[in-house]
N, C-alpha and C positions, 0 to 999 in steps of 0.2 A: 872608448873601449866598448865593444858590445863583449853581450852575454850568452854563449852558447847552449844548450842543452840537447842532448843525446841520449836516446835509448837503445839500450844492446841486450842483446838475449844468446843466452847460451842454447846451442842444440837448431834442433831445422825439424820442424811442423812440416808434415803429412799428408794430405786425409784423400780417401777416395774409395773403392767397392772394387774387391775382387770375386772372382764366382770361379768356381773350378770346374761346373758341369753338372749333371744331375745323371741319374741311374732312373731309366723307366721302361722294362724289358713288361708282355704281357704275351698272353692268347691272342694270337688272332683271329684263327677258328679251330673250327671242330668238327665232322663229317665222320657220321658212319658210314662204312661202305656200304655198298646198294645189297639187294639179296640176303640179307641176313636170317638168322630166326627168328621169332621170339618181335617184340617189339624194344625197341632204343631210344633212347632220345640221350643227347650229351647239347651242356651247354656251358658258356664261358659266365660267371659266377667271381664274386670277390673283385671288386673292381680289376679285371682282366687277372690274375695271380691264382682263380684255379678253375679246372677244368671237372661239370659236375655228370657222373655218369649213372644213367638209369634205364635197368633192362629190366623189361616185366615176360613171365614166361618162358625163361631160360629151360634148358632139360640137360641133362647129364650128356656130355661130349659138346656141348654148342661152345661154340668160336667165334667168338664179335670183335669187329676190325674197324680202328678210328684211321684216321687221318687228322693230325693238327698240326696249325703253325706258331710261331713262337717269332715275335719282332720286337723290336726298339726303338723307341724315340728318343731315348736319351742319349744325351753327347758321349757319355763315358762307354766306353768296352764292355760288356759283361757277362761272367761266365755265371750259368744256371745247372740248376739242376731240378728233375722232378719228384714228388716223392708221391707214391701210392698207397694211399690210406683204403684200404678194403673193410668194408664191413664183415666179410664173410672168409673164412682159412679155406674154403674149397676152392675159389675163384685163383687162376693162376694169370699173374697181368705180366706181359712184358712188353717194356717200349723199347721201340727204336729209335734212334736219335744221329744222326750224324757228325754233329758237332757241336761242343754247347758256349760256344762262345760268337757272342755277335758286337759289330761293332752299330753305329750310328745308321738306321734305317735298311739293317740288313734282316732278311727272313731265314727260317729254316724250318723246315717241315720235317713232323718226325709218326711215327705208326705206333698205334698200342697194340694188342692181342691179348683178347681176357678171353679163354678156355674154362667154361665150366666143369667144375670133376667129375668123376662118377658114382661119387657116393653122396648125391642130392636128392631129394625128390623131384618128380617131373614138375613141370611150370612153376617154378621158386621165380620172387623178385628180387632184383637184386642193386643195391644202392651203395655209389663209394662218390670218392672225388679225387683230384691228380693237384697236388701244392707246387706252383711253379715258387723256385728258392734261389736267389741269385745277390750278386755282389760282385765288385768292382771286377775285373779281368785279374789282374797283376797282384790282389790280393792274397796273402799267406793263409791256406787253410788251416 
């Protein structure tokens, strides 16, 4: 007679790496338009997530005009939004935007307009920044 022995195991082992995709929307540039007043300078700031805005010599009625784009490298969807941190209540900023939702290696270009008021002194400087804010597409606000 031989002697057998058996091992048995209850359940079924695993193992392996899932990844679901990653979120990486940013700046990709920034451009004031040509002809303006005053002196500008805007630049991409915050590991690409915000856009930094600096006008020297503004004067009461001036109108400064960006141009920027907004892209992704990450796999996932992502809707954004920007927010406008102004140093100053007299500066009236408004962006344009098309659309804020981008997928995988898609662009979108969007316009700022900062109108200085008229109750500033002549040649004020003026310093703010634009917080790119974003999260999954399909997300519940």
């Amino acid at each position: 007679m031989g002697l057998g022995l058996a091992s048995w195991r209850d359940g079924l082992e695993v193992s392996g790496t899932m990844s679901t995709g990653y979120i990486n929307p940013d700046f990709a540039s920034v451009t004031p338009y040509p002809g303006q007043p005053g002196i500008v300078h805007a630049s991409i700031v915050g590991d690409g997530k915000v856009l930094a805005i600096f006008i020297e010599d503004a004067q009461p009625g001036d109108i400064y005009q960006f141009e920027y784009t907004v892209t992704t490298k990450g796999s996932i969807p992502v809707k954004f939004d920007l927010d406008v941190a102004s140093s100053d209540p007299s500066l009236t900023v408004v962006n344009t935007l098309p659309r804020n939702v981008l997928q995988f290696g898609e662009i979108v270009t969007g316009d700022l307009s900062i109108e200085v008021g008229g109750n500033v002194e002549e040649l004020t400087d003026y310093g703010f920044h634009i917080d790119l804010y974003f999260s999954q597409w399909n997300m519940v606000d």
